[in-house]
C-alpha positions as MATLAB code, in Angstrom:
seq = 'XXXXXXXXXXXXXXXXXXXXXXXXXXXXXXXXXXXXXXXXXXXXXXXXXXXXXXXXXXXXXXXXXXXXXXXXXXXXXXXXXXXXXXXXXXXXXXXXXXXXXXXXXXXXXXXXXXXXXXXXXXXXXXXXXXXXXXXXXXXXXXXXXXXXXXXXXXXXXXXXXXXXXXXXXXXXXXXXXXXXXXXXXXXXXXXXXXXXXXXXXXXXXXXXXXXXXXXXXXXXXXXXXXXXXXXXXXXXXXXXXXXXXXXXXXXXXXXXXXXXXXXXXXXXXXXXXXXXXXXXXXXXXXXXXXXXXXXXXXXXXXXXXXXXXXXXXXXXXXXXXXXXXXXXXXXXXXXXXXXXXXXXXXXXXXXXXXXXXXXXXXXXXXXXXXXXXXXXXXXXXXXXXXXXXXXXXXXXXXXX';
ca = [
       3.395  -12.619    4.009;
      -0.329  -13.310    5.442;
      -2.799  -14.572    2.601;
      -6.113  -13.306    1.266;
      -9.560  -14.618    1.266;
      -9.083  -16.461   -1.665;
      -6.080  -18.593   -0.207;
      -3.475  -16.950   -2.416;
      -0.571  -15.594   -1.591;
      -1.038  -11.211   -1.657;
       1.711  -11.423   -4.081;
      -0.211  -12.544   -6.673;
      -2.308   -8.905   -6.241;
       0.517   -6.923   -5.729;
       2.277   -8.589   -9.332;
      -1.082   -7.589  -10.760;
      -0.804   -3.651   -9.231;
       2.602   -3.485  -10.796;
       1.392   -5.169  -13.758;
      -1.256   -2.526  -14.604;
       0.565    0.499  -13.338;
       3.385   -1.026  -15.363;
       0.875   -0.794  -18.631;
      -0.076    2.196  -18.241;
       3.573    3.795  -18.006;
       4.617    2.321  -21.289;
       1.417    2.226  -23.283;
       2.859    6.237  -24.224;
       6.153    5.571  -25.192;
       5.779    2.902  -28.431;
       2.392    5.625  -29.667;
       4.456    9.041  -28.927;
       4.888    9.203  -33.050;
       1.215    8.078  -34.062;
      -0.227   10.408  -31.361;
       2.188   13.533  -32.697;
       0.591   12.687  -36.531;
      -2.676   12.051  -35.175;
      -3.087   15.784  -33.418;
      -0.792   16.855  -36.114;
       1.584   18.634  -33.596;
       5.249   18.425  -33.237;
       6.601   15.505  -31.508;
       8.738   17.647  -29.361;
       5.454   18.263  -27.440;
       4.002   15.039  -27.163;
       7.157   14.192  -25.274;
       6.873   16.863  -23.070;
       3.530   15.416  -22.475;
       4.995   12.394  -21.487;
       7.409   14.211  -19.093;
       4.181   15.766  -16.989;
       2.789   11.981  -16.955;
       6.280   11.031  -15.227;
       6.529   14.540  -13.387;
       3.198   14.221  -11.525;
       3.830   10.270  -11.341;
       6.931   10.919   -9.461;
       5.776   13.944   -7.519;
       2.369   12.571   -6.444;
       4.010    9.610   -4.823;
       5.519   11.054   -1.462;
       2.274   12.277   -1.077;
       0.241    9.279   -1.505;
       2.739    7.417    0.887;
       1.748    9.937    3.716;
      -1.852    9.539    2.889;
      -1.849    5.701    3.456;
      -0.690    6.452    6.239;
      -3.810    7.898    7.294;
      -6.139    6.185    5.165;
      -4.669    3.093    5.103;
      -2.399    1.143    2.244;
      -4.938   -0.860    0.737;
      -7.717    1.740    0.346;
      -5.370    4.362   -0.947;
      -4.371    1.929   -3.291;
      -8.014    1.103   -4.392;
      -8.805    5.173   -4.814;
      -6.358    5.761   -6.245;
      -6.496    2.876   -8.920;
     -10.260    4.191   -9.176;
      -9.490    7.937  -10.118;
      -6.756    6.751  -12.622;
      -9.068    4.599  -14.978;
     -11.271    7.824  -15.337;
      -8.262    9.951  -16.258;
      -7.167    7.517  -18.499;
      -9.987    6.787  -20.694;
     -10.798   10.584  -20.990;
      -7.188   11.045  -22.197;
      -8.223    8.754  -25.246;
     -10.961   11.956  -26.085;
      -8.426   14.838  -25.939;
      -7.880   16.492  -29.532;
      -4.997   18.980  -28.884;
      -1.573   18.922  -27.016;
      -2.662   20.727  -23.658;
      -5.661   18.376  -23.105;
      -3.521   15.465  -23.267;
      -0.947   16.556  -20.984;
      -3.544   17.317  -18.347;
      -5.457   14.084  -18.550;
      -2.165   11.947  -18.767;
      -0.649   14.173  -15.941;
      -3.386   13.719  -13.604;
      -3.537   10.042  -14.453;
       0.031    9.509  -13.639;
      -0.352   11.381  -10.365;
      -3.113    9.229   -9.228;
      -1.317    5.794  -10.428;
       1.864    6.907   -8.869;
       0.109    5.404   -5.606;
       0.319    2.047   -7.154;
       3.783    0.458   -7.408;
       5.422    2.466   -4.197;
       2.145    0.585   -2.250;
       3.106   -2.583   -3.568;
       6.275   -2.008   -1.866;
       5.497   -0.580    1.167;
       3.532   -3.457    1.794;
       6.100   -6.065    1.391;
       8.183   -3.752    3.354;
       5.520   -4.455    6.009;
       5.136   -7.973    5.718;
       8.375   -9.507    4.903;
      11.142   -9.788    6.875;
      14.000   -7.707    6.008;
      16.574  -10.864    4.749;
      13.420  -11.704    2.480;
      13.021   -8.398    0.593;
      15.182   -8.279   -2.001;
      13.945  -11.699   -3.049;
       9.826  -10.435   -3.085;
      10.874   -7.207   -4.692;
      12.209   -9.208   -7.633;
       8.836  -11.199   -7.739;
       7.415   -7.949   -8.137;
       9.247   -7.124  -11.066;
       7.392  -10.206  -13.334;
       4.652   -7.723  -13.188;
       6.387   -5.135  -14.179;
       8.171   -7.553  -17.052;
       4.965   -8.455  -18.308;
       3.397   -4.824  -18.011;
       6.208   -4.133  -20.093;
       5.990   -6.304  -22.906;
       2.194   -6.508  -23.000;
       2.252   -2.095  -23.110;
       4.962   -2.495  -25.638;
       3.836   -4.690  -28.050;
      -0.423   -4.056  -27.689;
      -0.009   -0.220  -28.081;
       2.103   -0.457  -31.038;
       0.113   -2.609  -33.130;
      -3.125   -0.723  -31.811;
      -2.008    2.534  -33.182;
      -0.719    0.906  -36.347;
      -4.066   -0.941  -37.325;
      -6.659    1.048  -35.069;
      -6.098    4.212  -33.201;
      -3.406    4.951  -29.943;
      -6.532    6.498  -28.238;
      -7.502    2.596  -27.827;
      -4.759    1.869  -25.891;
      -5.601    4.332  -23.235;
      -9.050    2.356  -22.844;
      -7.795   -0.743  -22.599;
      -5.170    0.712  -20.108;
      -8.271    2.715  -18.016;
     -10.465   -0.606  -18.374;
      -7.625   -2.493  -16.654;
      -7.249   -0.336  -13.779;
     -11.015   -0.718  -13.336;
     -10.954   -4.204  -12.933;
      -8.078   -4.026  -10.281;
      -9.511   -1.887   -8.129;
     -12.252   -4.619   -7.410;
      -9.815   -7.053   -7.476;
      -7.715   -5.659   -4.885;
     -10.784   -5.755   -2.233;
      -9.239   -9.536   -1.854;
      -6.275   -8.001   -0.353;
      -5.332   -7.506    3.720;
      -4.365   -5.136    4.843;
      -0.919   -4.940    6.581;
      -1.127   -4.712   10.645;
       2.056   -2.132   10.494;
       0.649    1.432   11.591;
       2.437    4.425   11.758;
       1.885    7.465   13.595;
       3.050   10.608   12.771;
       2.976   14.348   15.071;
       2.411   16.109   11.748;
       2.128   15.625    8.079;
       6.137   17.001    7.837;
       7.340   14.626   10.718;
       8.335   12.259    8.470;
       9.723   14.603    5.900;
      11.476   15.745    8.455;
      13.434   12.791    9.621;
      13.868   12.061    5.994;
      15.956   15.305    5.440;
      18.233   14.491    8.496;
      19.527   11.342    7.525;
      22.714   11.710    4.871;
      22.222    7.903    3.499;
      18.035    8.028    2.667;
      18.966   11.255    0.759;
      22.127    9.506   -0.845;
      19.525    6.849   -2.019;
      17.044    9.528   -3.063;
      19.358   11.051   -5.105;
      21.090    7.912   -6.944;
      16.742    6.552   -7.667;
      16.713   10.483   -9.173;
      19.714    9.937  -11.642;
      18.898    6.733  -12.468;
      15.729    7.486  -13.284;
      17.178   10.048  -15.590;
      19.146    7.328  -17.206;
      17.126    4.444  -17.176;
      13.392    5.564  -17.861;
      14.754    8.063  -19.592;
      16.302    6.000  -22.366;
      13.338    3.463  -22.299;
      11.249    6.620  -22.881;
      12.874    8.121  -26.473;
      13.694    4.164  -26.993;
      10.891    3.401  -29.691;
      10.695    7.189  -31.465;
      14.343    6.536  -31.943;
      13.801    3.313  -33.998;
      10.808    4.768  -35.700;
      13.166    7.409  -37.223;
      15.369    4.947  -38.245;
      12.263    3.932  -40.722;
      10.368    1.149  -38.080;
       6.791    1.048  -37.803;
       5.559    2.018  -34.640;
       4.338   -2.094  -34.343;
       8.144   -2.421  -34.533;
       9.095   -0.168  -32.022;
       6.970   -1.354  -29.666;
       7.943   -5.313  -30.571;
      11.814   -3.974  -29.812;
      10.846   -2.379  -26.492;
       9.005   -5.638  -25.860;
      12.374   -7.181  -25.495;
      12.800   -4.967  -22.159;
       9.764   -6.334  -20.478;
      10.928  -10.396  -21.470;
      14.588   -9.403  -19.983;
      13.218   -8.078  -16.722;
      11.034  -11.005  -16.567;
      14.226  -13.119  -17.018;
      16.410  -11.440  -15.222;
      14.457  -10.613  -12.156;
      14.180  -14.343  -11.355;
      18.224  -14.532  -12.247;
      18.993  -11.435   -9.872;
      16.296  -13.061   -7.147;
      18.711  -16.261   -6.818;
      21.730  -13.806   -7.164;
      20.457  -12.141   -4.024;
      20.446  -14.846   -2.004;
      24.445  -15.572   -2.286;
      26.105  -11.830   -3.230;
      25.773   -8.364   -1.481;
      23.612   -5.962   -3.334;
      26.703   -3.710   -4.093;
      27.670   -6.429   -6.641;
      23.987   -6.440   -7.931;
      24.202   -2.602   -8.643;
      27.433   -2.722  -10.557;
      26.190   -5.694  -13.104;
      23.094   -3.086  -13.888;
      25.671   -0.637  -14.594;
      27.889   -2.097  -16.663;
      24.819   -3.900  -18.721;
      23.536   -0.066  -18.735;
      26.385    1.765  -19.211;
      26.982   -0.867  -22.412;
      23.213   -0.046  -23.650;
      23.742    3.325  -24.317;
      26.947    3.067  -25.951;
      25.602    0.741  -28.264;
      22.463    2.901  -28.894;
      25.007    6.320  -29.160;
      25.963    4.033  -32.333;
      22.677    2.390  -34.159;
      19.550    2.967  -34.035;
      18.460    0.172  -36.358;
      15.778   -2.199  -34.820;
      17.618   -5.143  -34.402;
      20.599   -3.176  -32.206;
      17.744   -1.639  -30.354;
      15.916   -5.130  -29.407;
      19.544   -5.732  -27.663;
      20.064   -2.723  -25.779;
      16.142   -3.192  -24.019;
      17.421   -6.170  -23.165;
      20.426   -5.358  -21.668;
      18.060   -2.433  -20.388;
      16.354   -5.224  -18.676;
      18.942   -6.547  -17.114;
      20.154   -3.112  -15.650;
      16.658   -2.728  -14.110;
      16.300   -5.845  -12.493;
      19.797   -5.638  -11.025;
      20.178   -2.230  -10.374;
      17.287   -1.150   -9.765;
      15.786   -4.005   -7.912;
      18.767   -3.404   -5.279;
      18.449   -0.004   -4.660;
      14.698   -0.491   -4.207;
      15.208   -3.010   -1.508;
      17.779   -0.466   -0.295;
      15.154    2.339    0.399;
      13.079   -0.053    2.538;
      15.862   -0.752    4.558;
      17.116    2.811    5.564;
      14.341    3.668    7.549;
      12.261    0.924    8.770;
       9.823    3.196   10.791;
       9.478    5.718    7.879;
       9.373    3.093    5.312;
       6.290    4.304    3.336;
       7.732    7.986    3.263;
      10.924    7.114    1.962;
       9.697    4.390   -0.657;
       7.140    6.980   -2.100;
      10.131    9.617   -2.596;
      12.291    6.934   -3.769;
       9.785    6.723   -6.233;
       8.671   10.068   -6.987;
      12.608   11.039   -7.153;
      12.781    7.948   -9.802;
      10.042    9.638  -11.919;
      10.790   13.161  -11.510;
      14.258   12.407  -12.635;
      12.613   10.447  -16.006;
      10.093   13.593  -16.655;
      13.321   16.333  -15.947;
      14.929   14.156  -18.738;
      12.023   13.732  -21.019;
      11.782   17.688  -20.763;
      15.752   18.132  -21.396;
      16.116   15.616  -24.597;
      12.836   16.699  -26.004;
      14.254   19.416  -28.283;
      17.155   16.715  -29.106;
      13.987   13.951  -30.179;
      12.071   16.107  -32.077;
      15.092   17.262  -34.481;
      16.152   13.255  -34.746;
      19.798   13.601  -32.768;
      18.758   10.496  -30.854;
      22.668    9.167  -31.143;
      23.256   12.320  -28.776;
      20.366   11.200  -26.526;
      22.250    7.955  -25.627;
      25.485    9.286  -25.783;
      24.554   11.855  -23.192;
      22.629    8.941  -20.854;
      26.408    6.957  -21.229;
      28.139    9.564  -19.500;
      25.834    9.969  -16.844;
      25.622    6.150  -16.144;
      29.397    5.848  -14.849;
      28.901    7.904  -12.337;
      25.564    6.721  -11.155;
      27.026    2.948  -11.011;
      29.845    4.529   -8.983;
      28.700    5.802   -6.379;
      25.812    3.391   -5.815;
      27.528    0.195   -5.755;
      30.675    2.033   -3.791;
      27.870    3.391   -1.306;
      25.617    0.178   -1.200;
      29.420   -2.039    0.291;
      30.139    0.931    2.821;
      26.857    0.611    4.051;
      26.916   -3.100    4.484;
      30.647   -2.884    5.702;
      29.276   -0.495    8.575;
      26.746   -3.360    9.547;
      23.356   -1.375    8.374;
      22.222   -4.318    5.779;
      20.374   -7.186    7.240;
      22.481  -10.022    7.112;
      20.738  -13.093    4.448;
      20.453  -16.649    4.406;
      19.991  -18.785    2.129;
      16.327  -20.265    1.098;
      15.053  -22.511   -1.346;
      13.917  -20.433   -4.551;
      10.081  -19.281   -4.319;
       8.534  -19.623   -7.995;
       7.504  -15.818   -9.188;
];
């Protein structure tokens, strides 16, 4: 990976991207409660509001992968970044339920350039026995995105107002956008007949829609349960400083874990990767089907944590592999199928979190996880069995 002006490695910016599109993402979650009392609607609503933040997050992405084509990675990025911090700080000035799923929708749309960029370009600048490794260095900015979202938002709304969390969130992705003029730009280009080309060739091949589909469902699972994670320990009687302290715990275990699962890489196939998220996921849910009581919730983000970086991290570094000369299409639909499968499930539980059946919720997310864990890790060894994966080698550890 080349370096920028400053001497430092790029992955130092690209840990920051994730960081702050990170913040953003789960600044909503630990306020959904505070921001249903404050505009005195149903919370049923405000989660639905949610869901068009991860619908147009998810949605937006294939479409800001094909644009950097054009424009270029880094500038998209920078755009992007730009238009987000507006949409964000005006969503802290909406007073009624429609306004703020219009200001948070278009602000996930234009942040859903962020993260799938950050991956693109190590997809572009790494080689492929590398990847898995940098895409778990990655996920310390999403760790500490996490944790800071979690915990900042919570005790915001509890001793301020949750519109200042949207500020803060907006200011951030101010400042990154400058910051990011420090980064170079990859020397990868791709060319493309049309804007469906690549579309196109992404619809032909069986395994990137496999892969598409499995980042869809897991989505579902995944963000889903991180998303009704604090409102379900708020109605067990927590503050929402609490919840957000609990959900906290996610953003420490990815930070943890990712480093674990980086070393991991290095010695196991990704198949075996995959199934440790799933059983630490499938285990989550079960437990949260059970309690909802803070401290039970503080372990399930955890072992939420550890499903991300494991499962997650894998089949991310799967979906730059499948396509190497349609990388940034298929790693901004892996994305947008991620998100689109967290907003469908937002929009499905919603009725569920607004009358309290949050047991349900998680009981429902179980069910689905078995097969999701299934057929990824049984997918992930065929594919390496039929000599697709780039075979690794062993490195000394790179600090994250």
């Amino acid at each position: 990976m080349h370096r920028g002006r400053s001497g430092d490695s790029p992955i130092r910016l690209l840990q920051a991207t994730a960081f702050v599109a990170t913040l953003d993402r789960f600044a909503m979650p630990p306020i959904l409660v505070a921001i249903a009392r404050g505009l005195d609607v149903p919370l049923g609503q405000v989660v639905q509001a949610a869901g068009i933040y991860f619908l147009a997050y998810g949605l937006m992405q294939p479409v800001w992968g094909m644009v950097s084509d054009w424009l270029g990675l880094v500038r998209t990025m920078r755009l992007t970044l730009l238009a987000a911090a507006g949409m964000t700080v005006m969503a802290a000035f909406v007073w009624d339920p429609v306004s703020l799923a219009l200001t948070r929708g278009l602000a996930g749309g234009f942040f859903g350039a962020a993260f799938p960029s950050t991956l693109i370009y190590v997809g572009d600048t790494m080689a492929a026995k590398n990847r898995q490794h940098e895409v778990t260095r990655l996920m310390v900015g999403v760790a500490l995105g996490t944790a800071s979202a979690s915990v900042a938002a919570g005790v915001v709304a509890d001793l301020f107002t949750w519109r200042a969390a949207f500020v803060g969130t907006g200011i951030a992705a101010l400042v990154l956008t400058w910051l990011l003029r420090e980064l170079p730009s990859p020397t990868v280009r791709r060319t493309h007949t049309s804007v469906w080309s690549p579309l196109r060739l992404v619809a032909r091949s069986r395994i990137t829609l496999l892969v598409l589909g499995l980042a869809f469902v897991e989505g579902a699972v995944l963000l889903g349960s991180l998303t009704v994670l604090p409102p379900a320990v708020e109605a067990a009687g927590a503050s929402a400083a609490v919840a957000g302290t609990v959900t906290a715990a996610y953003g420490v275990a990815v930070y943890g874990f990712a480093r674990l699962v980086g070393a991991l890489s290095r010695r196991y196939d990704a198949a075996w990767l995959i199934a440790l998220g799933g059983v630490a996921a499938l285990v989550a849910c079960m437990v949260m089907a059970v309690s909802q009581a803070p401290w039970v919730a503080t372990v399930v983000a955890a072992l939420l944590g550890l499903a991300w970086a494991g499962m997650h991290s894998s089949l991310q570094t799967w979906a730059t592999e499948v396509m190497p000369d349609n990388r940034a299409t298929v790693v901004s639909l892996f994305a947008g199928s991620l998100f689109v499968g967290s907003a469908v499930a937002a929009v499905l539980v919603s009725g569920l979190a607004d009358a309290g059946r949050y047991g349900e919720i998680f009981a429902l997310a179980a069910m689905a996880v078995v097969p999701l864990a299934v057929v990824a890790t049984w997918s992930r060894a065929r594919w390496r069995a039929a000599g697709k994966s780039p075979v690794r080698r062993r490195e000394p550890d790179i600090a994250a």
